[in-house]
C-alpha positions as CSV (number, residue, x, y, z in Angstrom):
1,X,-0.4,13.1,-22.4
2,X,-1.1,9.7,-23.5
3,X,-3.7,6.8,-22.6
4,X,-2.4,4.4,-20.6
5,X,-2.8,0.6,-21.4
6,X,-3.7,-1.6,-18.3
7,X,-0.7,-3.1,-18.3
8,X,0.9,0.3,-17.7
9,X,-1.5,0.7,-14.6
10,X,-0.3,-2.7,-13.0
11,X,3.6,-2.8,-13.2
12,X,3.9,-0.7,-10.1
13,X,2.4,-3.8,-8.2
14,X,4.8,-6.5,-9.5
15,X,7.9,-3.7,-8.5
16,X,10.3,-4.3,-5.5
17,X,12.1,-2.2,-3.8
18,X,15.1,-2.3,-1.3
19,X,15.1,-0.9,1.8
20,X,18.1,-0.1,4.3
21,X,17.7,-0.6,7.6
22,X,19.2,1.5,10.0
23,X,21.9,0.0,12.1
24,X,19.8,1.7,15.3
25,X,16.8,-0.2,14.9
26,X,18.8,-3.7,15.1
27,X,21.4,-3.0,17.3
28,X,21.0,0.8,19.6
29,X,24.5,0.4,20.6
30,X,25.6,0.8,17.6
31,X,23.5,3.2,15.8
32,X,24.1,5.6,18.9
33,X,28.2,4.9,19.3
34,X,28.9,5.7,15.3
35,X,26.2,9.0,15.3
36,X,24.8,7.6,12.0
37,X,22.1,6.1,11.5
38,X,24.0,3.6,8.7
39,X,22.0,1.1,7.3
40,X,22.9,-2.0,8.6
41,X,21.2,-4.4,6.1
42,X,18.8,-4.2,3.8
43,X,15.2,-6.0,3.0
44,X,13.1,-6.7,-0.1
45,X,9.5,-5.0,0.0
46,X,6.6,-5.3,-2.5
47,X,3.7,-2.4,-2.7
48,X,0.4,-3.8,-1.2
49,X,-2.2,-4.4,-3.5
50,X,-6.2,-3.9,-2.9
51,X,-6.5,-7.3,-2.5
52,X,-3.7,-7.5,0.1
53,X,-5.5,-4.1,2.0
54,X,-8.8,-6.1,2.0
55,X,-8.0,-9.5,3.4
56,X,-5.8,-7.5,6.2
57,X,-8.7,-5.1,6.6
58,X,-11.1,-7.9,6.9
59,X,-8.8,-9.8,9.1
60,X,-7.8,-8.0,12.0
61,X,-10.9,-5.7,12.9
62,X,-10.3,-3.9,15.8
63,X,-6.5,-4.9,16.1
64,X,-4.3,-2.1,15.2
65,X,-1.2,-4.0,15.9
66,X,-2.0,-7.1,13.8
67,X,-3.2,-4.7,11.0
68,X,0.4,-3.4,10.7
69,X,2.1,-6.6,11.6
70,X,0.5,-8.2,8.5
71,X,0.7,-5.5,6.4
72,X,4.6,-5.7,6.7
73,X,4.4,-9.7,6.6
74,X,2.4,-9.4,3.8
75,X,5.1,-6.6,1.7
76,X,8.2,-8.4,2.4
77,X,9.6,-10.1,0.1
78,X,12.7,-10.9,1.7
79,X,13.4,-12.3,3.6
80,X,10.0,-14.1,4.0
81,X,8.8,-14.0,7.9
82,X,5.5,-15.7,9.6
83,X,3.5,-12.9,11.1
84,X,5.1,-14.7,14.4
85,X,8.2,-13.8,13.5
86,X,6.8,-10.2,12.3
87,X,4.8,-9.5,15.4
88,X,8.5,-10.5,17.6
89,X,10.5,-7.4,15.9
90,X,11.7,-4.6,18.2
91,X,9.0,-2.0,18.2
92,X,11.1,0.6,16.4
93,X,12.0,-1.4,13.5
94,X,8.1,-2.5,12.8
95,X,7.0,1.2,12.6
96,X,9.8,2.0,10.1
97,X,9.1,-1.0,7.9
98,X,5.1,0.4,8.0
99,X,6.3,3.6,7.1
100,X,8.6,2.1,4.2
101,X,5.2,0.0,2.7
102,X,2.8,2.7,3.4
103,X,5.1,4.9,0.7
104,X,5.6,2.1,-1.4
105,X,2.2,1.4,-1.7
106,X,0.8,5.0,-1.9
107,X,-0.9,4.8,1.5
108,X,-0.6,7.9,3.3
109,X,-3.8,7.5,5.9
110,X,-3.5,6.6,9.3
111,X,-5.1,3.4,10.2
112,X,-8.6,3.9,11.7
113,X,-8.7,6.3,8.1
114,X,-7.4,3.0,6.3
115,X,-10.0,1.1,7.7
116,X,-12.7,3.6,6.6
117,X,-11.8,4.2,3.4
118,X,-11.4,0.9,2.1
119,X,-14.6,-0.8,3.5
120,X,-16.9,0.5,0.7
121,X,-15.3,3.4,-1.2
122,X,-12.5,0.8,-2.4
123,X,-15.2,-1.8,-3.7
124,X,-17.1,1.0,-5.4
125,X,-13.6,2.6,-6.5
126,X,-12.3,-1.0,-8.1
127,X,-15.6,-0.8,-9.6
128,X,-15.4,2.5,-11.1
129,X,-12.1,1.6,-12.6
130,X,-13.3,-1.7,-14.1
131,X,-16.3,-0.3,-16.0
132,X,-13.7,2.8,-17.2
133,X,-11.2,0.6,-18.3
134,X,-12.6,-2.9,-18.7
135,X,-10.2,-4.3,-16.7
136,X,-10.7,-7.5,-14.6
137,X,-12.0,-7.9,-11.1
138,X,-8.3,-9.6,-10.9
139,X,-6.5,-6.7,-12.4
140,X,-8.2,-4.3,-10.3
141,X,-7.4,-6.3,-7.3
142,X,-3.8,-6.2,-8.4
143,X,-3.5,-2.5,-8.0
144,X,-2.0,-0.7,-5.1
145,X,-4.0,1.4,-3.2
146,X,-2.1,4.7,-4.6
147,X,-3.1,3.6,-8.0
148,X,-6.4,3.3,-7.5
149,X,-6.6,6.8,-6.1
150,X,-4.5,8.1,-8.6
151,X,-6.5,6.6,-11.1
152,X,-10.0,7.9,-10.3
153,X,-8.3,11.4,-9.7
154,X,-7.8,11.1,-13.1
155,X,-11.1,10.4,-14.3
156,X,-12.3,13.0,-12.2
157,X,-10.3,15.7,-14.0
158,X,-11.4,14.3,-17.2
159,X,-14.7,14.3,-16.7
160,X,-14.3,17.8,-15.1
161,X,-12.6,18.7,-18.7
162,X,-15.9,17.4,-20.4
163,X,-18.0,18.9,-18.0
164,X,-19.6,15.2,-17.2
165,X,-18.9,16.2,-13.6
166,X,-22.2,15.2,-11.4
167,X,-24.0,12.9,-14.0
168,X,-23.2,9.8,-12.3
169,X,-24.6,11.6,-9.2
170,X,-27.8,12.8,-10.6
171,X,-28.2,10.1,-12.6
């Protein structure tokens, strides 16, 4: 297994991805007269980034709804929608965009564990990476939130391999 470089750490942020909607989420009639769920159309999303999590954290508070209305705003890359026109999708189709950019960006928590786990632990995390690496406030902002978990996992087992496990604690 090899080091990675930075850069290798970052390209999952700049990816896209398309994503088929089903024709059920647009249209019922149809989705229920053909039996398949076909997709219909399809939409450009982006992996959210810390830095993205953060803002949207610090932004909505106690508003669940928002939360995942800007989350999906904030992933799609096409087309571009105003978190008006985000917040006026059917219901349906809202939840299966969340589900699409939870996946894409490595989020597998539910939202009040979202919330909790990126308050501190994501700060002290991007820190940890920084002072591992020596990357950039910037680059560690860039990161998705699977990345950074993935990340310190691997740290973890390396320092669990060079039995450094607990000296940051004790320390």
């Amino acid at each position: 297994m090899s080091v990675l470089r930075a850069e290798d750490l970052l390209a999952g942020a700049a990816a896209s991805h398309t994503v088929g909607i089903p024709a059920d989420l647009l249209r019922p009639s149809l989705g229920e007269a053909s039996g398949v769920a076909e997709a219909i159309g399809e939409v450009v999303l982006r992996p959210l980034v810390v830095r993205d999590v953060e803002r949207i954290v610090r932004a909505t508070r106690d508003q669940k709804v928002l939360a995942s209305a800007l989350m999906v705003q904030q992933a799609l890359v096409a087309p571009r929608l105003t978190i008006e026109q985000v917040q006026s999708l059917p219901a349906g189709l809202l939840e299966f965009l969340m589900e699409k950019v939870n996946t894409l960006s490595g989020l597998g928590l539910a939202e009040e564990e979202l919330e909790r786990a990126v308050r501190a632990p994501l700060a002290r995390a991007c820190f940890v990476l920084a002072r591992e690496f020596g990357w950039t406030p910037m680059q560690c902002a860039e990161l998705t939130v699977g990345q950074v978990l993935l990340y310190l996992e691997m740290l973890s087992n390396d320092r669990a391999v060079d039995g450094t496990v607990g000296e940051e604690e004790t320390a």
